[in-house]
Backbone as numpy.savetxt, mean C-alpha at the origin, in Angstrom:
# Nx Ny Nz CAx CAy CAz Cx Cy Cz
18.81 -14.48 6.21 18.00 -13.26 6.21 18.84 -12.00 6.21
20.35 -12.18 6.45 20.64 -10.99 6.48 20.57 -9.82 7.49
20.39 -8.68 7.05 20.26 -7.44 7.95 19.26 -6.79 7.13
18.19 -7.66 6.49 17.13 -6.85 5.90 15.72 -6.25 6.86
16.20 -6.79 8.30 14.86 -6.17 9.15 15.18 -5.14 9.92
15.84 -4.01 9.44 15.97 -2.67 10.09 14.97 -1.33 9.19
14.17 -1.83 8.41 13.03 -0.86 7.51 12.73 -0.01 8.86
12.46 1.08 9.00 11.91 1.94 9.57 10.94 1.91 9.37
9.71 1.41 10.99 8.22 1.26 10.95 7.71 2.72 11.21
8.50 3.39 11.87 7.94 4.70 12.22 8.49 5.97 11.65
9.49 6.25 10.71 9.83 6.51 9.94 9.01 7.88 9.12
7.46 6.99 8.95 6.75 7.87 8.02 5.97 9.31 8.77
6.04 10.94 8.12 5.95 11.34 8.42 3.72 11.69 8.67
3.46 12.07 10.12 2.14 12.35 9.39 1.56 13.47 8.80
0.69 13.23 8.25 -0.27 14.17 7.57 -1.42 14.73 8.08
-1.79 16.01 7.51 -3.03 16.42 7.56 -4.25 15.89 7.03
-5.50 16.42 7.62 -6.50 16.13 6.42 -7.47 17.38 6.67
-8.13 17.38 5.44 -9.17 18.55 5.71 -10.27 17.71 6.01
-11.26 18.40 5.82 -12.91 17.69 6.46 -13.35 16.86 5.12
-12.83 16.73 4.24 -13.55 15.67 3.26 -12.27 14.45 3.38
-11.68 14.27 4.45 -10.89 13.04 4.64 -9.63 13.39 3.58
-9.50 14.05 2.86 -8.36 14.05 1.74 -7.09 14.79 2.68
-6.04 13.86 2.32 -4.69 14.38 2.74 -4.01 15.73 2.36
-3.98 16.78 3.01 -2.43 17.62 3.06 -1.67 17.44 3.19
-0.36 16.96 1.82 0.34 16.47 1.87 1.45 16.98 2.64
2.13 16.69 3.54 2.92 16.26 4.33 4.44 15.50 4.01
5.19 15.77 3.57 6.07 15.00 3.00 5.47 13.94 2.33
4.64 14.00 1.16 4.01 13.02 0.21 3.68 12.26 0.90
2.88 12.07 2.49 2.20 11.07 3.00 0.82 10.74 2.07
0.47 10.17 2.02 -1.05 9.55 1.58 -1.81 9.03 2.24
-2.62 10.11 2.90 -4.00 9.11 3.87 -3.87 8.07 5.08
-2.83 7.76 5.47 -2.54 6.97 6.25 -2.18 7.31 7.88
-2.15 8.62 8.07 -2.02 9.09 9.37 -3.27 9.85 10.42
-4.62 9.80 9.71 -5.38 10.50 10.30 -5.67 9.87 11.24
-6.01 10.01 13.02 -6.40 9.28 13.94 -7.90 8.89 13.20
-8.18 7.58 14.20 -9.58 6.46 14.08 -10.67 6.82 14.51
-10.29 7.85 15.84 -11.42 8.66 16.16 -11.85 9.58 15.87
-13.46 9.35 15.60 -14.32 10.56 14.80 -13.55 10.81 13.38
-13.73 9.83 12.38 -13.46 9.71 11.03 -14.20 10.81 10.37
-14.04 11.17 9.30 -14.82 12.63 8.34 -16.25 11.84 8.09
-17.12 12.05 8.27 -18.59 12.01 7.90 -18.45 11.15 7.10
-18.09 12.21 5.46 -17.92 10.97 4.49 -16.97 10.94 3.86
-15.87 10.23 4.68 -14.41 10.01 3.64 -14.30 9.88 2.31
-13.25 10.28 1.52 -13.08 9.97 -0.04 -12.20 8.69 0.18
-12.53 7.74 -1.04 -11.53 6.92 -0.83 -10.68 7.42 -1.88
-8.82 6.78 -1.81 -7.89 7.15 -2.75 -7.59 6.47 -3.25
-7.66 6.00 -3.95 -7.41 4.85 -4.87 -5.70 4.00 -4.70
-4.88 5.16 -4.97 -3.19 5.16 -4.59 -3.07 4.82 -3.48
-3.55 4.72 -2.33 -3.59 4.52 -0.78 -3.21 3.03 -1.21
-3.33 2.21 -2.01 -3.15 0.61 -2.86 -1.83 0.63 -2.45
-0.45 1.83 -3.22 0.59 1.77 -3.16 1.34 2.39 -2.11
0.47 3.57 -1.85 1.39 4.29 -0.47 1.19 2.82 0.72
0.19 2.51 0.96 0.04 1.83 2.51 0.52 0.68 2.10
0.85 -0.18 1.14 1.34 -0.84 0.78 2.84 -0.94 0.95
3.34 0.51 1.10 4.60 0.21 2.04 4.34 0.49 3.45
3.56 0.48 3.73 3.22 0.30 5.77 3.17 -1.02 5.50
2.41 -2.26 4.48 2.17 -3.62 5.09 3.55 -4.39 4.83
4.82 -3.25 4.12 5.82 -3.83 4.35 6.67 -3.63 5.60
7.05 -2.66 6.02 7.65 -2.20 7.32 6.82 -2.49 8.35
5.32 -2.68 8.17 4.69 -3.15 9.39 5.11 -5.00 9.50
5.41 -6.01 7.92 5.82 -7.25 8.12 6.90 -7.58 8.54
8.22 -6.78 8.25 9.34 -6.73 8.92 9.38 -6.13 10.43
8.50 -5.18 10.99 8.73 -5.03 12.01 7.78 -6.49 13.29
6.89 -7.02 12.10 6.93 -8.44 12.88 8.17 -9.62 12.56
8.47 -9.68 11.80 9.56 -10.94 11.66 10.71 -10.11 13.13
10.61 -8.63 13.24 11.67 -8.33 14.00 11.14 -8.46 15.74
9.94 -8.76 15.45 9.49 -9.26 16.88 9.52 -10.66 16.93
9.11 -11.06 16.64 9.58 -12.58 16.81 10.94 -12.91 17.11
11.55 -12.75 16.41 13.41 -13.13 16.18 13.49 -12.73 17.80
13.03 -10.89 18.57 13.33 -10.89 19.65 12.84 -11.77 20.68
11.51 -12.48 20.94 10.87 -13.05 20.89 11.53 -14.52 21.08
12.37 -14.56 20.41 12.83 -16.17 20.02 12.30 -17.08 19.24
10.75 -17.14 18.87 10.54 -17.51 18.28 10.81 -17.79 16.74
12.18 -18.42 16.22 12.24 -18.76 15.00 11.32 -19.18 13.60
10.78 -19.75 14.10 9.64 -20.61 13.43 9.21 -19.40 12.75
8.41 -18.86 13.78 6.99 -17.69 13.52 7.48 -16.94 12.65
9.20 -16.54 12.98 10.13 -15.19 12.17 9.99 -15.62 10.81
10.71 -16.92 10.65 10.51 -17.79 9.31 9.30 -17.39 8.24
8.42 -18.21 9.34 6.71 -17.87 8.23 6.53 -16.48 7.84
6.78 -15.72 8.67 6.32 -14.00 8.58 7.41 -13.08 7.45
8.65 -13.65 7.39 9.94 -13.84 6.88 8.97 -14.19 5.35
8.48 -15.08 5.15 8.25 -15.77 3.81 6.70 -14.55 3.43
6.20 -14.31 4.09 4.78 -13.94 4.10 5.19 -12.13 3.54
6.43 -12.22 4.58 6.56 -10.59 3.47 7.07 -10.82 1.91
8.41 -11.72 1.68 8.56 -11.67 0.23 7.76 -12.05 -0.40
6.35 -12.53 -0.66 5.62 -13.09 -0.82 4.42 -11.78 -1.22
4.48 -10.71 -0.22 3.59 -9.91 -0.39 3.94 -8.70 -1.25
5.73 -8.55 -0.33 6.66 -7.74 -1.42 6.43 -7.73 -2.68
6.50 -9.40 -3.21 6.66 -9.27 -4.93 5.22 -9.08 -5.19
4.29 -9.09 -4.80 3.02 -9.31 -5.65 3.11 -7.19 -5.44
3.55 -6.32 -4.52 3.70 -5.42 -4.47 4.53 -4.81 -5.74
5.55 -5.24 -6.17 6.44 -4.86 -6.74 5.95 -4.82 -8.24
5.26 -6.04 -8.43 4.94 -6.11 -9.66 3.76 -5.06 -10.28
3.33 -4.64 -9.11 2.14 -3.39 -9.33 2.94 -2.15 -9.92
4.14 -2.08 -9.56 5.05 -0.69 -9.30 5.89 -1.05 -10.91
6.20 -2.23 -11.06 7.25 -2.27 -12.31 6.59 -2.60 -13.56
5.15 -3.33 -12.88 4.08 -3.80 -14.61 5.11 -4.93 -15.47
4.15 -4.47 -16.81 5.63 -4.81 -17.94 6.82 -4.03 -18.65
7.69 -4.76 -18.56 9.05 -4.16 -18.99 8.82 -3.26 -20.53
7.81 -3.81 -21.27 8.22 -3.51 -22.21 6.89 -2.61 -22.80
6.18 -2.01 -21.70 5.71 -0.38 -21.58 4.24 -1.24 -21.92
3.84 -2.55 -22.27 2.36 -3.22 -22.99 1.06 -3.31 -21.37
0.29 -2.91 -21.52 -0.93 -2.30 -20.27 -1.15 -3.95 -19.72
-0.85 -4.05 -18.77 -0.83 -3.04 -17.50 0.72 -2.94 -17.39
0.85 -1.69 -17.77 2.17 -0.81 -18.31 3.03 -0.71 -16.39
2.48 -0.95 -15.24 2.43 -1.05 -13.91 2.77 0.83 -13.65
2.93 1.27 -12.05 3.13 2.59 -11.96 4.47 3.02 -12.35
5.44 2.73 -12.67 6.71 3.26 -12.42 6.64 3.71 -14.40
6.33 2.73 -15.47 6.01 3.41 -16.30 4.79 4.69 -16.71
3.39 4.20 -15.72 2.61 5.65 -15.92 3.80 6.47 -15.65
4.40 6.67 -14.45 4.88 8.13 -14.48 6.17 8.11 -15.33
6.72 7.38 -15.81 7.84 7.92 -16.70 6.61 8.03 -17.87
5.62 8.10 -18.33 5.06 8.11 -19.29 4.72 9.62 -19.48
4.39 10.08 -18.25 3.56 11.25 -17.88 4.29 12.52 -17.23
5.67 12.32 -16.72 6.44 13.01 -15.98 7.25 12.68 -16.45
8.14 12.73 -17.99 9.65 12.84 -18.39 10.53 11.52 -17.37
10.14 10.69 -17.60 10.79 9.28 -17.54 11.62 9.45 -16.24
10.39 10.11 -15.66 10.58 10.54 -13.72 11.20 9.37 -12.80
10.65 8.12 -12.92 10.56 6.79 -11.85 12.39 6.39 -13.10
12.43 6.03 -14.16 13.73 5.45 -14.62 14.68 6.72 -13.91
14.81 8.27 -14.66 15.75 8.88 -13.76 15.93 9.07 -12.52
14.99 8.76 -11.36 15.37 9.06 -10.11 15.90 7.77 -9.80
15.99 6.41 -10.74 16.21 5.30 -10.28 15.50 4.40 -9.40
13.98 4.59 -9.77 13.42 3.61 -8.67 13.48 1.92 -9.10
13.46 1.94 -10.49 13.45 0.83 -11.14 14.72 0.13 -10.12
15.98 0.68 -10.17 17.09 0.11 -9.93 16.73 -0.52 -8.93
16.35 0.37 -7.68 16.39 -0.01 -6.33 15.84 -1.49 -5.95
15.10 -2.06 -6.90 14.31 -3.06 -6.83 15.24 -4.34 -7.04
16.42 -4.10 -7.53 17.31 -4.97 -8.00 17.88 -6.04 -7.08
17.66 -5.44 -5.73 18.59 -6.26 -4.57 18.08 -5.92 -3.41
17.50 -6.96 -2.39 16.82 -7.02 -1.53 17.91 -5.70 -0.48
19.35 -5.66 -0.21 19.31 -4.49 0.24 19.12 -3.13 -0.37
19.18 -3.07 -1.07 18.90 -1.63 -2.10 17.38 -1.27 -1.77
16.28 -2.39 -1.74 15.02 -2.06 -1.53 15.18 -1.35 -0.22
15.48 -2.38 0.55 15.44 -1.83 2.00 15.89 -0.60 2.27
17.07 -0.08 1.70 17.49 1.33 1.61 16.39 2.40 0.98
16.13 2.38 -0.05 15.03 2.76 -0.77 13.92 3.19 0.43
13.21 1.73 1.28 12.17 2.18 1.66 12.43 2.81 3.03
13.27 2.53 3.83 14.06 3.67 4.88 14.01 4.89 4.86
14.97 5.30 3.36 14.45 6.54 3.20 13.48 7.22 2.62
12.72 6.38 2.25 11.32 6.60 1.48 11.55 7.39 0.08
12.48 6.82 -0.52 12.57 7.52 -2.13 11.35 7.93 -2.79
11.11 6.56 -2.84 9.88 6.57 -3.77 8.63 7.09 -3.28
8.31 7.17 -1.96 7.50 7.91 -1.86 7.60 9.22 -2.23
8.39 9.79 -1.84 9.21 11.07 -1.98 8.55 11.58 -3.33
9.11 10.53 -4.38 8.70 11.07 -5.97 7.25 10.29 -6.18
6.75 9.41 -6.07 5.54 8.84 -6.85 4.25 9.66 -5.56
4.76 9.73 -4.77 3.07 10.39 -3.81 2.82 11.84 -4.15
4.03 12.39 -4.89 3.84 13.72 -5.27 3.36 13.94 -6.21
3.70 12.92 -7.37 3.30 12.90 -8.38 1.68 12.36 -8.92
1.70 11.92 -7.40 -0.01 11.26 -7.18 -1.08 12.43 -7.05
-0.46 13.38 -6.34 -1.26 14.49 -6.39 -1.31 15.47 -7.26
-0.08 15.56 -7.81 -0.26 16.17 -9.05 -1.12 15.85 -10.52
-1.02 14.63 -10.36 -2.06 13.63 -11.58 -3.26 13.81 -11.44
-3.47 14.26 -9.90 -5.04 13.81 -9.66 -5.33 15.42 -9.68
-4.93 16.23 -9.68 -4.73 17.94 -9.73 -5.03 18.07 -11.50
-4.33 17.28 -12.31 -4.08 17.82 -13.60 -5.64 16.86 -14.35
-6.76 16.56 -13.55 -7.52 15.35 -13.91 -7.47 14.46 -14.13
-6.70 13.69 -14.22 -6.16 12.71 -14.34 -7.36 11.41 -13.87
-7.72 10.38 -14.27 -8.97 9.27 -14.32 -7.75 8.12 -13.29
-7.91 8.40 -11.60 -6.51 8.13 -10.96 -7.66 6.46 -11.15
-8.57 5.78 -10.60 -9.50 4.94 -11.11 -8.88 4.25 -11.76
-9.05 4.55 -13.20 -8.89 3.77 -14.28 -7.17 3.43 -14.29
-6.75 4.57 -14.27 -4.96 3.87 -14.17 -4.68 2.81 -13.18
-5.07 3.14 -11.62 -5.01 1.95 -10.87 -5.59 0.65 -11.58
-6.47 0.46 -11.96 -7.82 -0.71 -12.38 -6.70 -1.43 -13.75
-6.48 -0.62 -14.75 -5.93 -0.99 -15.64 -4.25 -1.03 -15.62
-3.39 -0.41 -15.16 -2.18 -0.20 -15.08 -1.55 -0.89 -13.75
-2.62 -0.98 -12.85 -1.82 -1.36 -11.59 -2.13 -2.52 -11.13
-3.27 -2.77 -11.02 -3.97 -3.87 -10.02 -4.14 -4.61 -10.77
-4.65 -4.81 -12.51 -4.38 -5.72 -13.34 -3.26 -7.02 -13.30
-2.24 -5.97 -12.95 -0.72 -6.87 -12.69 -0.72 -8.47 -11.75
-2.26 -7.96 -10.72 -1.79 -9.21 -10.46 -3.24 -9.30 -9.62
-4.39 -9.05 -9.96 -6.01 -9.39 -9.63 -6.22 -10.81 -10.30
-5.75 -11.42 -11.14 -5.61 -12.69 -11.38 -5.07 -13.52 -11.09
-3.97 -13.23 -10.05 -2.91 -14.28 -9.39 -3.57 -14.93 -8.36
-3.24 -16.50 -8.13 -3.75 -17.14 -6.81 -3.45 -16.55 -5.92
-2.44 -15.73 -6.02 -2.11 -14.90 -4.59 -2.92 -13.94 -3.74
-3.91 -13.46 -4.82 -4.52 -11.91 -4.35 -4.97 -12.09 -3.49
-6.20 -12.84 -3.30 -6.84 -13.35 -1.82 -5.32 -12.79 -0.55
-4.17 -13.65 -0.84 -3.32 -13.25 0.16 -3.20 -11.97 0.19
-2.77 -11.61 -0.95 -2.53 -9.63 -1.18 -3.28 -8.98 -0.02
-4.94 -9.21 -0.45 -5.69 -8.59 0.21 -5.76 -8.61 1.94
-5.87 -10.27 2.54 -5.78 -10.39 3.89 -4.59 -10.49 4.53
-3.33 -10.24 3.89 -2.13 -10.22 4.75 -2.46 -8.15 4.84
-2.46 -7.77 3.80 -2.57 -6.15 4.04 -3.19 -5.96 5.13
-4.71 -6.28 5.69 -5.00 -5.79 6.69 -4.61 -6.27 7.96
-4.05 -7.18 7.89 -4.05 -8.03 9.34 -2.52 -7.40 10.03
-1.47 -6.74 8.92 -0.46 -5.79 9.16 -1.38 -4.67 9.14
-1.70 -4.29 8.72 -2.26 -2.61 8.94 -3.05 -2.79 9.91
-3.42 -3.49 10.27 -4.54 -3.70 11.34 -3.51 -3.61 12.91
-2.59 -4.69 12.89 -2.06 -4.85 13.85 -0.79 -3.93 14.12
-0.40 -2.79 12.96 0.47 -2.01 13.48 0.43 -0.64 13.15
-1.08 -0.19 13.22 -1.56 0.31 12.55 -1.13 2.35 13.41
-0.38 2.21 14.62 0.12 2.77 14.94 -0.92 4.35 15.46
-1.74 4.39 15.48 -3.12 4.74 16.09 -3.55 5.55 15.20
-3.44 4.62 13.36 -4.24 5.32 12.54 -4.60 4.37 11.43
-5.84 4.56 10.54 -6.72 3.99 9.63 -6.08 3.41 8.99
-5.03 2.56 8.57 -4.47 2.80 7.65 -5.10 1.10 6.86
-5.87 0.33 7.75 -6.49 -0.49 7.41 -8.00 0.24 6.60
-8.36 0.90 7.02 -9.72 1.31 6.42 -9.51 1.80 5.37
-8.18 3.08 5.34 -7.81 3.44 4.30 -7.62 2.73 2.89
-7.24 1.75 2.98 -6.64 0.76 2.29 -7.70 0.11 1.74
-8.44 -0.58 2.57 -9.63 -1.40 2.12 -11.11 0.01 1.36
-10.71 0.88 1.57 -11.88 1.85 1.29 -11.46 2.12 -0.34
-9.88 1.86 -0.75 -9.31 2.10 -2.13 -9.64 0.86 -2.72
-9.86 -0.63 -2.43 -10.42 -1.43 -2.54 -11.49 -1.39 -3.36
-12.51 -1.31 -2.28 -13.71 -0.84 -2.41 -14.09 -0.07 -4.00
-13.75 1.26 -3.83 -13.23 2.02 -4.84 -12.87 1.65 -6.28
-12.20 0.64 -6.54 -11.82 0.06 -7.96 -12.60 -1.27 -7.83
-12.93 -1.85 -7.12 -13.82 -2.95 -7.24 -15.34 -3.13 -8.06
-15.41 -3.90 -8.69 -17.04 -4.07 -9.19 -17.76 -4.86 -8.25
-18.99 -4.97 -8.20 -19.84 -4.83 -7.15 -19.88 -6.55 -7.02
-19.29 -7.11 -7.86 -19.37 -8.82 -7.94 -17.50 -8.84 -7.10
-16.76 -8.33 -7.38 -15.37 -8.18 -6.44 -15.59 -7.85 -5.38
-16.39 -6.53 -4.81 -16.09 -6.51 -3.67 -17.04 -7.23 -2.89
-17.96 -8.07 -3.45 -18.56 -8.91 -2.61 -17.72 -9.82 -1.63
-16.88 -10.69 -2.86 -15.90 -11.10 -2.13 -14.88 -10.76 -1.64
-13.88 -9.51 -2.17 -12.68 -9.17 -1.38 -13.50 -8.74 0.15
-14.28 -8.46 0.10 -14.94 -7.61 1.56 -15.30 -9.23 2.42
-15.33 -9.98 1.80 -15.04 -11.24 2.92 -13.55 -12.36 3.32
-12.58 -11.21 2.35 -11.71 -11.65 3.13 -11.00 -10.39 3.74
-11.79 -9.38 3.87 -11.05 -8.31 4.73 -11.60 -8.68 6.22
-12.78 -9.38 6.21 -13.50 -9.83 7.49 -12.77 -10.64 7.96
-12.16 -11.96 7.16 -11.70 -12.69 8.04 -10.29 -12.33 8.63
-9.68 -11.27 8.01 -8.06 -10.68 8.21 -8.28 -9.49 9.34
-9.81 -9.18 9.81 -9.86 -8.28 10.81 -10.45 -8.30 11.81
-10.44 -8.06 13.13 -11.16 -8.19 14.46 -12.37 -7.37 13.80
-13.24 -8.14 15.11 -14.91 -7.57 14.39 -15.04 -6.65 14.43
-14.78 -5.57 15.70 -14.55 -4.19 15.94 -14.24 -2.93 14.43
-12.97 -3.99 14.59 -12.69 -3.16 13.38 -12.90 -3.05 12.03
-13.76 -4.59 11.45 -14.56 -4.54 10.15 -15.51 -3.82 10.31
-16.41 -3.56 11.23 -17.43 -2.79 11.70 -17.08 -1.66 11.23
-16.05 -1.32 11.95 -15.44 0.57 11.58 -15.33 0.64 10.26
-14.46 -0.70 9.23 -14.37 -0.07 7.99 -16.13 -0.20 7.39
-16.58 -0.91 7.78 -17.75 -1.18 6.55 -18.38 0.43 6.82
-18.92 0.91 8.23 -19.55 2.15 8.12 -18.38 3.20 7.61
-18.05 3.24 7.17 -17.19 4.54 5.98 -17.57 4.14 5.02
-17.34 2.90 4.84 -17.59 2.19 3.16 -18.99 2.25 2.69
-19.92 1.62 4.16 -21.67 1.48 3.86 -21.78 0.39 3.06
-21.00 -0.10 2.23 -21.66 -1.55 1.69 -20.58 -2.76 1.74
């Protein structure tokens, strides 16, 4: 394993929100820091919240493999150990798509598509190359840095943020046996390290959001089984269905 479990869980900076739940960005945070209590009436969901919190269900999986190990428990480190690369790549492949620019083109080409070949020159592609390079990467939060900014700017310039996720992102891998996992390992980390903010609701509310009404029948029953009842409760009333 290396020295790949020093990711910084707390790391991320928080954000504002105004009264329609939408983030002030904050060092390109995305939605993920608003406290649980007394949520906005009626939240927006963000569709991108897919990829920002998607690095919380990584630093939140390493900061369990890094409890365990203290813990002693080997075993558990192991499984949780496998359960992040596992979640990592089905992550990654959202971010890199296909190589050779054909839809679902993934995010790192939208924005070199759309922003002067932004994600190849800042080098995010690279970082992906070597399990420490990632880890460096998400420490210092590169990529957030450039793609959450650029999230708001897309969605500023009109941008159909929807359809790019649906077709460009989540395409990549809504057909893999894995997704079911995708979906209930995300909350059961966001859930459990969720650090005294939504970042499970958040997440599942972007869900929601790109889902057709025959999907989220079912993804919404495996967010149930990946969450204490309490807290499916909380997400469904934001969501309502």
């Amino acid at each position: 394993m290396g020295n790949c479990f020093s990711i910084g869980g707390n790391k991320t900076t928080a954000s504002k929100h105004n009264a329609d739940d939408q983030p002030v960005v904050e060092d390109q945070v995305l939605g993920d820091k608003k406290q649980e209590e007394a949520p906005a009436e009626n939240p927006k969901p963000m569709v991108f919240a897919l990829m920002r919190n998607g690095h919380e269900v990584i630093r939140g999986t390493v900061r369990e493999v890094e409890d365990f190990l203290e813990a002693g428990d080997v075993e558990q480190a192991i499984m949780s150990y496998k359960n992040l690369m596992k979640w990592m790549n089905l992550h990654l492949r959202m971010e890199e798509g296909n190589r050779d620019g054909v839809t679902p083109m993934g995010f790192f080409a939208v924005l070199d598509q759309k922003f002067d070949n932004i994600a190849t020159n800042e080098g995010l592609r690279d970082e992906h190359d070597e399990i420490d390079t990632l880890e460096k990467s998400m420490e210092e939060a590169k990529e957030e840095s450039v793609m959450m900014k650029k999230v708001m700017e897309m969605k500023k310039n009109g941008e159909n943020m929807k359809e790019i996720m649906i077709k460009e992102l989540l395409a990549t891998i809504i057909d893999d046996e894995e997704f079911p996992f995708f979906v209930k390992h995300a909350n059961y980390i966001l859930d459990k390290f969720d650090d005294g903010n939504p970042k499970a609701r958040v997440f599942d509310h972007a869900l929601w959001a790109v889902a057709t009404p025959a999907q989220w029948q079912q993804w919404k029953l495996w967010i149930e089984e990946s969450l204490p009842e309490s807290r499916f409760k909380e997400v469904m009333a934001v969501i309502g269905n």
